[in-house]
C-alpha positions, 0 to 999 in steps of 0.5 A: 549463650545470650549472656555471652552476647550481652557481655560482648556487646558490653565490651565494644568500644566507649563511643558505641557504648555511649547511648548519648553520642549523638545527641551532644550530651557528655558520656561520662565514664569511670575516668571522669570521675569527680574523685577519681575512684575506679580510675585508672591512674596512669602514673602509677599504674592502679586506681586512685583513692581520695583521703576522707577530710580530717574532721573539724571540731567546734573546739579543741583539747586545751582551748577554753570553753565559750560561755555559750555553752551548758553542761550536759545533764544527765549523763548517765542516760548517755553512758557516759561516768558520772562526772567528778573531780572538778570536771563537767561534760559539755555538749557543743554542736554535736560533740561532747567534751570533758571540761574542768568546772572551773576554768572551761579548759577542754580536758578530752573529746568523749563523743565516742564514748558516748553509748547513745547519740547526743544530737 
């Protein structure tokens, strides 16, 4: 029985819901959301969802390879096949690359591949 009270109390209207009405503070609801989850769209009648940001990396496949950049020793420690036919890993930031040798063209972004963090 008391819970049908609580739940009733719940329900009454956003401004006797707010606590902080009277003392000028903003109430903020679902509605005024930053991203708009749970909101109610009215355009289209459900909730609104954001997109998640495409990722940005520090390089990409076919661009060459600043010289600040090593090789990534070690390789095996991170999963990932030993290097050959004239490509090396590279770490830059916290993405590791499949490089050729000789020109520091980016062959392929293998972080995934790696089964240990590189960070």
């Amino acid at each position: 029985m008391w819970r049908t009270i609580f739940i009733l109390c719940l329900l009454g209207s956003p401004a006797q819901a707010c606590l902080t009405a009277g003392t000028g503070a903003k109430c903020a609801t679902a509605a005024d959301s930053l991203f708009g989850i749970g909101a109610a769209d009215t355009q289209a009648g459900g909730a609104k969802f954001q997109k998640a940001p495409e990722p940005i990396y520090p390089v990409e496949v076919g661009d060459t390879l600043p010289p600040q950049y090593y090789i990534l020793m070690n390789t095996r420690r991170y999963g990932l096949p030993p290097p050959r036919d004239g490509w090396m890993y590279f770490r830059v930031e916290r993405e590791v690359y499949r490089v050729d040798a000789r020109t520091r063209e980016v062959l392929e972004r293998v972080t995934e591949q790696a089964s240990r963090a590189v960070n």
